[in-house]
C-alpha positions, 0 to 999 in steps of 0.5 A: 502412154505405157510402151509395148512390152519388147522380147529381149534374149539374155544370155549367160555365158559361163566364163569359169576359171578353175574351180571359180564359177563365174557368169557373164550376162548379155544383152545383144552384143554387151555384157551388163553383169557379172555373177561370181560363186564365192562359197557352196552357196553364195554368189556376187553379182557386180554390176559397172555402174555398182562399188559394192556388189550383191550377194544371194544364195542361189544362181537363179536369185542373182540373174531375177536381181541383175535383170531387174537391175538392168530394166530399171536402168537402161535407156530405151 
């Protein structure tokens, strides 16, 4: 039997340091990702449990990519 589909709150805290743009993202009380801008237009996302981080061209591309990461992956 399928399960409910549940509203979950994202957040995204911006945690930049200098001129480096970084990005934290938070389900309730924990952060499952990290998007960092390495160029104009490219950013990285790590995860925890990954070596070898992501790279995509736009911001938004990044948080679709961490957020099905983390639905793929979570025990509920």
């Amino acid at each position: 039997m399928a399960k409910k589909e549940q509203k979950i709150d994202v957040e995204v805290k911006d945690i930049s340091a200098g001129e480096t743009q970084k990005f934290e993202l938070w389900i309730k009380d924990s952060a499952f990702a990290t998007i960092t801008q390495i160029s104009e237009q490219r950013f990285e996302t790590q995860f925890a449990s990954q070596i070898e981080p992501r790279h995509f061209k736009m911001l938004d591309d990044a948080i679709n990519d961490a957020l099905m990461e983390y639905n793929l992956h979570r025990g509920s």
